[in-house]
GUKOLSE-125014 format. One record per atom (N, C-alpha, C, O): residue in three letters; x, y, z; atom name; residue number from 1. Coordinates in Angstrom, 1 decimal. Each point is the difference from the previous one (the first is absolute). Layout:
N
('ala',(X,Y,Z),'CA',NUM)
...
# end
This chain:
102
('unk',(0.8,-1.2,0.0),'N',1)
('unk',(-0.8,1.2,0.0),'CA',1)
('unk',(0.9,1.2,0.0),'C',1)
('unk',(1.0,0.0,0.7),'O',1)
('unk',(-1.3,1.0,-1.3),'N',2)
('unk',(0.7,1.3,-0.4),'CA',2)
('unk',(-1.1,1.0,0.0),'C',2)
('unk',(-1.1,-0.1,-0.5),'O',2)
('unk',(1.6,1.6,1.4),'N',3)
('unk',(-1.3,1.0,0.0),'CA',3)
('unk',(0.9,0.9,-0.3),'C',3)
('unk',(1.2,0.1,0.4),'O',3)
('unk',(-1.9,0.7,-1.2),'N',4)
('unk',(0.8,1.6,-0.2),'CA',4)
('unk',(-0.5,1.0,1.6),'C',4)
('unk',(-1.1,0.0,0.6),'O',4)
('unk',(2.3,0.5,-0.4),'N',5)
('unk',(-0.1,1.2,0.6),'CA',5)
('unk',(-0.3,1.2,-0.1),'C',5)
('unk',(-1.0,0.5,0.4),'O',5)
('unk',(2.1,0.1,-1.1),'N',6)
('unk',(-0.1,1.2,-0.3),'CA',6)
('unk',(0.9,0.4,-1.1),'C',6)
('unk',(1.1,-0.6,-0.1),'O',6)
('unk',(-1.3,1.6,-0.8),'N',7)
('unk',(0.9,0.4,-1.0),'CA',7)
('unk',(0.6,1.3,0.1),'C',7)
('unk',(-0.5,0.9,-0.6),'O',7)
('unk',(1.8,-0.9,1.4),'N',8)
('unk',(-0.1,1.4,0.1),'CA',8)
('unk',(1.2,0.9,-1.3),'C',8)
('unk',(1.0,-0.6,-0.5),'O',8)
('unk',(-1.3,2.1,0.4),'N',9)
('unk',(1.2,0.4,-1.2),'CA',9)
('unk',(0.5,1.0,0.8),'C',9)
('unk',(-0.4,0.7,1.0),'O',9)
('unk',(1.4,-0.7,-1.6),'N',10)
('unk',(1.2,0.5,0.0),'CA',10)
('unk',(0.9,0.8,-0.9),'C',10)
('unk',(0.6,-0.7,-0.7),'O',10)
('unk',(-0.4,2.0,0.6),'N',11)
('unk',(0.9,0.7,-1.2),'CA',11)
('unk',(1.2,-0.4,0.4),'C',11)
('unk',(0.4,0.3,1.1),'O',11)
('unk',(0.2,-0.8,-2.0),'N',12)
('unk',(1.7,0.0,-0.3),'CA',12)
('unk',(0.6,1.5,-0.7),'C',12)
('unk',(0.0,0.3,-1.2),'O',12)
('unk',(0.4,0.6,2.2),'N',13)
('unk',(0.6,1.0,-0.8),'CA',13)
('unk',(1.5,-0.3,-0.4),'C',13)
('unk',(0.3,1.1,-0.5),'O',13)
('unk',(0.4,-1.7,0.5),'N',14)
('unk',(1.1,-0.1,-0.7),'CA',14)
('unk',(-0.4,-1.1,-1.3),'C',14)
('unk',(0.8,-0.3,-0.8),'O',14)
('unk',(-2.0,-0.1,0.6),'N',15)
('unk',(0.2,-0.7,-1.2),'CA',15)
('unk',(-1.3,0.5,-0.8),'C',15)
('unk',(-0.2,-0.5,-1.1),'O',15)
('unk',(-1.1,1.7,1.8),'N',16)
('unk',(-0.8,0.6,-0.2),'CA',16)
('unk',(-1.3,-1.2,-0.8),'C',16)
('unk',(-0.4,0.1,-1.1),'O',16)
('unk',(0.1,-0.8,2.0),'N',17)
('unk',(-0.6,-0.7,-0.7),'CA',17)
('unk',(-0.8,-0.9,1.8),'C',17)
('unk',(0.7,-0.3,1.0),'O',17)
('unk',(-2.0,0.0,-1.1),'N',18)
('unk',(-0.9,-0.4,0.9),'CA',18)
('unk',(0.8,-1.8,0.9),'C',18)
('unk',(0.2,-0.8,-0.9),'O',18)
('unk',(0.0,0.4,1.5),'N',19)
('unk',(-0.2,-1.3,0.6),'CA',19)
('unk',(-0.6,-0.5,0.6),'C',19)
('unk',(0.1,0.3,1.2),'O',19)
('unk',(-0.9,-1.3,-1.5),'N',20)
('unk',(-1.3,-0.6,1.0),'CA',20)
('unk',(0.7,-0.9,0.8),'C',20)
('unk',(1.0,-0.6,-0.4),'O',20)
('unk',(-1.6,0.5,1.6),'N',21)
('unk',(0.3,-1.2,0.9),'CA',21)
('unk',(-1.3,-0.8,0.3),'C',21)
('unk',(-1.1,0.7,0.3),'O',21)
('unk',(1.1,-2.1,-0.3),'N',22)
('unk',(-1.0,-0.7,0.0),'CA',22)
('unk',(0.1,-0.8,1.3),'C',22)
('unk',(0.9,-0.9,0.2),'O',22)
('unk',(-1.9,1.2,0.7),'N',23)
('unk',(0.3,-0.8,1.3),'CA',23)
('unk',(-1.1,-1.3,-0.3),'C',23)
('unk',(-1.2,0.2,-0.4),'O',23)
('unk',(1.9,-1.6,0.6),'N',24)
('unk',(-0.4,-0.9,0.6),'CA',24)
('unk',(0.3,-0.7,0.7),'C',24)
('unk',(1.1,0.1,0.6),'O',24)
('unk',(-2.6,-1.4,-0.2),'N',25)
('unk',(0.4,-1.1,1.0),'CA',25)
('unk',(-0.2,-1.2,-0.5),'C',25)
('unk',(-0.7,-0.3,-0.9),'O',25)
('unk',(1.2,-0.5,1.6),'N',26)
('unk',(-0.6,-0.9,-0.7),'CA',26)
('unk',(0.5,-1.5,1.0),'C',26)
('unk',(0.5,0.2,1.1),'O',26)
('unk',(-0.6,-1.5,-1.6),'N',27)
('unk',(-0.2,-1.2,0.7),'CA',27)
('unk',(1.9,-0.2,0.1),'C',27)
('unk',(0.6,-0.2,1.0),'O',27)
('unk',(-0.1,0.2,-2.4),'N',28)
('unk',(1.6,-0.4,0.2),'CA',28)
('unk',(0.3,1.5,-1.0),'C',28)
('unk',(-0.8,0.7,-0.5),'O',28)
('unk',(2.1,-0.7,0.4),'N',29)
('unk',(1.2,1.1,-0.5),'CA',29)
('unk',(-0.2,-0.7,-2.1),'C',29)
('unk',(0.3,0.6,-1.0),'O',29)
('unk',(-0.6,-1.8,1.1),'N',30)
('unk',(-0.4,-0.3,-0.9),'CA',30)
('unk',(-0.9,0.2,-1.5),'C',30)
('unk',(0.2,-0.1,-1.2),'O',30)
('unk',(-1.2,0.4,2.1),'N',31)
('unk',(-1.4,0.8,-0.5),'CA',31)
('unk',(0.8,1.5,-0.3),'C',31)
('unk',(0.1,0.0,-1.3),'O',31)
('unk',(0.5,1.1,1.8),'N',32)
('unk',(0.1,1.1,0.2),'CA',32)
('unk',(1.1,-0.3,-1.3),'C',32)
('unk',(-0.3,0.8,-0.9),'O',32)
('unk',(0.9,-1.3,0.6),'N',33)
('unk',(1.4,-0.5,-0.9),'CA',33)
('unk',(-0.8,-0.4,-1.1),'C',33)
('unk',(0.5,0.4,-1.1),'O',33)
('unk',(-2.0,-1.0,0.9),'N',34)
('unk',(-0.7,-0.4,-1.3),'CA',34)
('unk',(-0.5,1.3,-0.8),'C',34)
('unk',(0.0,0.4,-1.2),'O',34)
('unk',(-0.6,0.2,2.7),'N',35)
('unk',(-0.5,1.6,-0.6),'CA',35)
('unk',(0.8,0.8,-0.3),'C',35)
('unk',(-0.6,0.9,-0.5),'O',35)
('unk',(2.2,-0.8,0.5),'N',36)
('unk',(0.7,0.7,-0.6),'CA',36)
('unk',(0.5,-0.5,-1.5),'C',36)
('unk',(0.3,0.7,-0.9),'O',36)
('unk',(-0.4,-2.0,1.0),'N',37)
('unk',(0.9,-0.6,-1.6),'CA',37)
('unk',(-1.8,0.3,-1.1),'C',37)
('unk',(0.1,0.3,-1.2),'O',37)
('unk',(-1.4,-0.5,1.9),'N',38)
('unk',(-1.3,0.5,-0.5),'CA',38)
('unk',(0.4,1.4,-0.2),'C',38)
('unk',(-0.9,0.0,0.9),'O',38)
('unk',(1.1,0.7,-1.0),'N',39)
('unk',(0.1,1.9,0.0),'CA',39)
('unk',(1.2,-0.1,-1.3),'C',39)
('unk',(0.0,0.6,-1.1),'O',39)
('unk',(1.1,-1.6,1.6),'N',40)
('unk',(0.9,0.3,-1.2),'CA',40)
('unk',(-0.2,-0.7,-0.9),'C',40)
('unk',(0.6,0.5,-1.0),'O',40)
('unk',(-1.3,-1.8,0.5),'N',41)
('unk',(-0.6,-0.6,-1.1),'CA',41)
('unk',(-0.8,1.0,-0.8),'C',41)
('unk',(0.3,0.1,-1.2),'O',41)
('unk',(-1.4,0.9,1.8),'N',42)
('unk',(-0.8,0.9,-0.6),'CA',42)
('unk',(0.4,1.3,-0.5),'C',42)
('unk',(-0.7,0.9,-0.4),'O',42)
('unk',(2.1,-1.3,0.6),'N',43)
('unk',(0.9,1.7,-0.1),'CA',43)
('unk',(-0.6,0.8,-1.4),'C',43)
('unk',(-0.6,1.1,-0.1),'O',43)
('unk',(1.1,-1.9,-0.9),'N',44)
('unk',(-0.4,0.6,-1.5),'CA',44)
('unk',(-1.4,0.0,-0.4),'C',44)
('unk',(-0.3,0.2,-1.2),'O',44)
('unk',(-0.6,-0.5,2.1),'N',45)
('unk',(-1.2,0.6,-0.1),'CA',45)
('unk',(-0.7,0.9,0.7),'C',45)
('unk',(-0.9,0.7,-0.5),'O',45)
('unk',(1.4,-0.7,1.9),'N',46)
('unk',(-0.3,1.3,0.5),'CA',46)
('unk',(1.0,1.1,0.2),'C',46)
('unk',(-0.4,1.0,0.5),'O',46)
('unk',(1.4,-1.2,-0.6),'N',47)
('unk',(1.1,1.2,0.0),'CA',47)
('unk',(0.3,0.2,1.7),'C',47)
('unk',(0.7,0.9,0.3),'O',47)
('unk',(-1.3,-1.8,0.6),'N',48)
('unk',(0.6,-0.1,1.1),'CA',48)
('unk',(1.6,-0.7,0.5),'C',48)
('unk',(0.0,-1.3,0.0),'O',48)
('unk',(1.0,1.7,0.3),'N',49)
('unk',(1.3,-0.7,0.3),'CA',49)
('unk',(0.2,-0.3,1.6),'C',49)
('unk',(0.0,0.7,0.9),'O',49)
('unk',(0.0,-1.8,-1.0),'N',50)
('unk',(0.8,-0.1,1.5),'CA',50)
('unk',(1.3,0.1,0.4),'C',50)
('unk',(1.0,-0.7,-0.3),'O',50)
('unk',(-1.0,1.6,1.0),'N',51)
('unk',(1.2,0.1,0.8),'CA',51)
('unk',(0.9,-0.5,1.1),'C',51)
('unk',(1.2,0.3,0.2),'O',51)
('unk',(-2.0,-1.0,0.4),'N',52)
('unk',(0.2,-1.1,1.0),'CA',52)
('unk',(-1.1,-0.5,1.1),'C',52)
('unk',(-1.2,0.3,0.1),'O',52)
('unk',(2.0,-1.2,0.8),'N',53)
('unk',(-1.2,-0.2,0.9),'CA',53)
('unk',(1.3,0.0,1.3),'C',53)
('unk',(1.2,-0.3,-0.2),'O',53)
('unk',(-2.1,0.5,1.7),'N',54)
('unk',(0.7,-0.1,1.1),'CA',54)
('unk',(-0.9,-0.9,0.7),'C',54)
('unk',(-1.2,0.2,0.0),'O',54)
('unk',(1.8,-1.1,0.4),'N',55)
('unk',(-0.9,-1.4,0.8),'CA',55)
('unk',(0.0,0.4,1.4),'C',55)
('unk',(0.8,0.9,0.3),'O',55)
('unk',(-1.8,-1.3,0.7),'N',56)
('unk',(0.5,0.0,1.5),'CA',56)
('unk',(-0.9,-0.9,0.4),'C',56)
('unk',(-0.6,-0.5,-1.0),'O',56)
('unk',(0.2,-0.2,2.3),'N',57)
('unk',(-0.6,-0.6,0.9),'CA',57)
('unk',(-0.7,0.8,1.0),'C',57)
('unk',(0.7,0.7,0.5),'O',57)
('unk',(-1.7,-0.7,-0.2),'N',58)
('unk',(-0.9,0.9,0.4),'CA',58)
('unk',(-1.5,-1.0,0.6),'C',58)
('unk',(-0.7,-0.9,-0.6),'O',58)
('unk',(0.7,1.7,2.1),'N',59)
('unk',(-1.2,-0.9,0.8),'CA',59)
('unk',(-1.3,-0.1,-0.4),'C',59)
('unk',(-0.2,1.1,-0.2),'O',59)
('unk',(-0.8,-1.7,-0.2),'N',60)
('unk',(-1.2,0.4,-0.3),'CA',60)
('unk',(-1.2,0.1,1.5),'C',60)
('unk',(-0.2,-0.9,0.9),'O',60)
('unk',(-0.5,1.9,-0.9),'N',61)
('unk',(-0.6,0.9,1.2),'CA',61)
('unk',(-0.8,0.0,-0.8),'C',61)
('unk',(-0.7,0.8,0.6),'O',61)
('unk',(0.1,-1.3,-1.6),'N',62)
('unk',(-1.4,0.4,-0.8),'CA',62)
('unk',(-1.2,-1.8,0.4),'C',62)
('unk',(0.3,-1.1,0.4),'O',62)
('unk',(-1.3,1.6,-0.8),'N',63)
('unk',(-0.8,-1.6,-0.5),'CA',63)
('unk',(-0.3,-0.2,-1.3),'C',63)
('unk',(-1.1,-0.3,-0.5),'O',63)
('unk',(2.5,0.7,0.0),'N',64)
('unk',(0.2,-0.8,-1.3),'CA',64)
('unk',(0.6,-1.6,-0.3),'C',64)
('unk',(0.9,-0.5,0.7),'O',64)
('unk',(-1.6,0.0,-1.7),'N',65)
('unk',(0.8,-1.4,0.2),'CA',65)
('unk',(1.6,-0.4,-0.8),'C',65)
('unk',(0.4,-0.6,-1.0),'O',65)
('unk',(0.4,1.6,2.2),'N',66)
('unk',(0.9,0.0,-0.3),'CA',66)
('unk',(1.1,-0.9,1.3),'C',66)
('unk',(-0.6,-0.1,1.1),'O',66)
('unk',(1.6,-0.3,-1.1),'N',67)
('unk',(0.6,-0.9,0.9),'CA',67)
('unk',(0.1,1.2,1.3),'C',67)
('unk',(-0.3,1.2,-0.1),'O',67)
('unk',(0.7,-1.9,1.4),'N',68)
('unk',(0.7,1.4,1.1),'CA',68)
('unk',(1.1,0.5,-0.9),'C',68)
('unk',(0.1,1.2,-0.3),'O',68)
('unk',(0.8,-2.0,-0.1),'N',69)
('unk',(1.2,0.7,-0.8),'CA',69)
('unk',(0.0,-0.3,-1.3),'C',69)
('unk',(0.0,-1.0,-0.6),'O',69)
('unk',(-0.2,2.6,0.0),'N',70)
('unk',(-0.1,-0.1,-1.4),'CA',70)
('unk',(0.7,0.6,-0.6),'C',70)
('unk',(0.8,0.4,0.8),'O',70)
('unk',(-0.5,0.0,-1.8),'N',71)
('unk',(1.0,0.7,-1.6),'CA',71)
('unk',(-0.5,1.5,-0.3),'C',71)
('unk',(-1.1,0.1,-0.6),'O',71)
('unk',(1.8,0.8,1.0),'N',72)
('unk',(-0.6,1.5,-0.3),'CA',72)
('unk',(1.0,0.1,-1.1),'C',72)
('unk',(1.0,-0.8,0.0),'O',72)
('unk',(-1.2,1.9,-1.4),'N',73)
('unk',(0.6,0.0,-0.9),'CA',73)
('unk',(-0.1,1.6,-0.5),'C',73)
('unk',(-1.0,0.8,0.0),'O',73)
('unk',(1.8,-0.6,-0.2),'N',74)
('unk',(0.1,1.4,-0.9),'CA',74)
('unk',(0.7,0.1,-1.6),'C',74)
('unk',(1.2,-0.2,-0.3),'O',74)
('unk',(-2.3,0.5,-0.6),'N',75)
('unk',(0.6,0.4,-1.7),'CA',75)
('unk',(-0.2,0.8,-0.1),'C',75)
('unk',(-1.1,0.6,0.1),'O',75)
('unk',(2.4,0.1,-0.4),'N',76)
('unk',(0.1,1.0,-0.8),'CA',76)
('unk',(0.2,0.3,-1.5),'C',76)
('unk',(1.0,-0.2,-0.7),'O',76)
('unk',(-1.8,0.6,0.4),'N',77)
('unk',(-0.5,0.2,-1.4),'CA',77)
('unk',(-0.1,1.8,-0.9),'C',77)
('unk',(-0.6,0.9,0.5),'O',77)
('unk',(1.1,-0.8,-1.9),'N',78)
('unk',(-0.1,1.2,-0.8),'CA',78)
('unk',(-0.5,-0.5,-1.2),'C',78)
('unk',(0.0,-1.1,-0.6),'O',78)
('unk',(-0.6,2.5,0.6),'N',79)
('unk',(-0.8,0.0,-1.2),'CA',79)
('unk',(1.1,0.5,-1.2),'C',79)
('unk',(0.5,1.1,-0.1),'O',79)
('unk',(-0.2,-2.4,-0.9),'N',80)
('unk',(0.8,0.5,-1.9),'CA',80)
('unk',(-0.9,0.9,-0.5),'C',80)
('unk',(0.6,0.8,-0.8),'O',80)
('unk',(-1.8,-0.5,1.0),'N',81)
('unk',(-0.6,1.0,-1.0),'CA',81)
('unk',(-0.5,1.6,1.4),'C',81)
('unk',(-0.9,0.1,0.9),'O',81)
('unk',(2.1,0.8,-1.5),'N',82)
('unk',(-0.3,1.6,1.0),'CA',82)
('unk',(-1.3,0.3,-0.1),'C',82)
('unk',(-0.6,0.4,1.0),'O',82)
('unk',(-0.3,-0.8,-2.7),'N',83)
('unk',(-1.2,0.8,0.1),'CA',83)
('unk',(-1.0,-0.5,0.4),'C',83)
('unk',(-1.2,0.3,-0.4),'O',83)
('unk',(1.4,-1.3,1.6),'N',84)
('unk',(-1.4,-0.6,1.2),'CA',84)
('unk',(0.3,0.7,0.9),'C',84)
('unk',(1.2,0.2,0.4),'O',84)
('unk',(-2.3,0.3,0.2),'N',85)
('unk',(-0.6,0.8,0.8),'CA',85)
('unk',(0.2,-1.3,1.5),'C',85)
('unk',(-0.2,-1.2,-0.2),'O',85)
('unk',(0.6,1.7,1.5),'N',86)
('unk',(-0.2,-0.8,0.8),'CA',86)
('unk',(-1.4,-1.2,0.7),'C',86)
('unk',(0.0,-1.1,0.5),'O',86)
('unk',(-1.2,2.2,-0.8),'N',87)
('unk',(-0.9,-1.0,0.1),'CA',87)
('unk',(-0.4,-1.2,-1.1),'C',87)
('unk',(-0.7,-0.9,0.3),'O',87)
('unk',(1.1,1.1,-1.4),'N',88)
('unk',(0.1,-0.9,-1.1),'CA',88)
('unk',(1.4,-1.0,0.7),'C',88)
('unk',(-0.5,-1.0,0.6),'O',88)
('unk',(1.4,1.0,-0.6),'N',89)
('unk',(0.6,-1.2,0.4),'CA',89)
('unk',(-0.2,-0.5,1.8),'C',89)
('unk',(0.2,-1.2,0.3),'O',89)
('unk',(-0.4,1.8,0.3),'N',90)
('unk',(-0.3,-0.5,1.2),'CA',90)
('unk',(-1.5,-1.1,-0.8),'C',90)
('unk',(-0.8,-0.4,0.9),'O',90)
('unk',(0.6,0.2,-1.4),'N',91)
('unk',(-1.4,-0.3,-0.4),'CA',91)
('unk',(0.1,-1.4,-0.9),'C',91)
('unk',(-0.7,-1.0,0.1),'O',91)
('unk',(1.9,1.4,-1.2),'N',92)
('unk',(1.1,-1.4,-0.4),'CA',92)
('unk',(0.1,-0.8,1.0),'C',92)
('unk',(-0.6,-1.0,0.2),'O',92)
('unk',(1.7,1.6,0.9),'N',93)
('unk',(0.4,-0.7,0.8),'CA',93)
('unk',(-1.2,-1.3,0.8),'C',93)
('unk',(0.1,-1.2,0.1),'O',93)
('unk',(-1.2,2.3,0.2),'N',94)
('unk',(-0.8,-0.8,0.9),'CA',94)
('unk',(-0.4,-0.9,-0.7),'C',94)
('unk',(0.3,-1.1,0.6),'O',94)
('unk',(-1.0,1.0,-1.9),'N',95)
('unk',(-0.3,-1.2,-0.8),'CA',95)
('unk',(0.6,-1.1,0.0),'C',95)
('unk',(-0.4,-1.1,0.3),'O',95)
('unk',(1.8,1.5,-0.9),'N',96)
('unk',(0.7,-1.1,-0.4),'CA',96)
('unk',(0.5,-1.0,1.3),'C',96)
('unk',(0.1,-1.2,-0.2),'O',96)
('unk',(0.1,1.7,1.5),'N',97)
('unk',(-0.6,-0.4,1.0),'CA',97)
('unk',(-0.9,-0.6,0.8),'C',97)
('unk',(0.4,-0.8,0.8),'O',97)
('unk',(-1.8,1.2,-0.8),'N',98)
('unk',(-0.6,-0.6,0.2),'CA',98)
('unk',(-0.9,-0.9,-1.2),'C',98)
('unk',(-1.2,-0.3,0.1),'O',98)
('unk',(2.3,-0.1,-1.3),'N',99)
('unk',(-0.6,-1.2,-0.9),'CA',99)
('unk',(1.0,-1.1,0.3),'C',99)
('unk',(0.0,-1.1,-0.5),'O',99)
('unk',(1.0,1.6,1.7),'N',100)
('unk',(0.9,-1.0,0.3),'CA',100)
('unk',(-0.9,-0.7,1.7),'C',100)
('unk',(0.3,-1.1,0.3),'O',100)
('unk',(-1.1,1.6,0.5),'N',101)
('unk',(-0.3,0.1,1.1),'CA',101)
('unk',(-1.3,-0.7,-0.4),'C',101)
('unk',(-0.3,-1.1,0.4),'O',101)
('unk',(-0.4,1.7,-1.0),'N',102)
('unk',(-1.5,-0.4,-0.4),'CA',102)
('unk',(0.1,-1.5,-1.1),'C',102)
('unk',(-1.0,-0.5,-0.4),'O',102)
# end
């Protein structure tokens, strides 16, 4: 099981250009590792790039059916095409996402 968090952005001023960070959770570090190589398979169709991911381990406090210790995940992600507007790719992002989750 894999849940999106939150997508938050970010300006890069030395490279002038937006970076999303993608918070998830999920059951193992595995899942969070699928949804990133998912993002970079779809690259040349949506003009989203991944930039990496940071793994951690992280308690679960929710009543989600997630283990007590589960896989928190961060991608970071840019948009190849300048002339999307940020709520258009936060909006990529979430899709392709949750066609991996759903």
């Amino acid at each position: 099981m894999t849940k999106l968090l939150t997508i938050d952005v970010n300006f890069d001023k030395s490279k002038g250009e937006f970076i999303y960070s993608v918070n998830v959770i999920a059951n193992d570090q595995e899942n969070i590792l699928i949804l990133k190589d998912l993002i970079e398979d779809r690259e040349k169709k949506t003009n989203i790039h991944c930039l990496g991911v940071k793994l951690h381990h992280a308690y679960n406090y929710c009543y989600e059916l997630l283990p007590a210790i589960c896989a928190k995940g961060e991608i970071f992600i840019r948009c190849l095409d300048n002339d999307v507007n940020v709520p258009e790719a936060v909006s990529t992002i979430e899709k392709i996402i949750k066609s991996f989750i759903l």
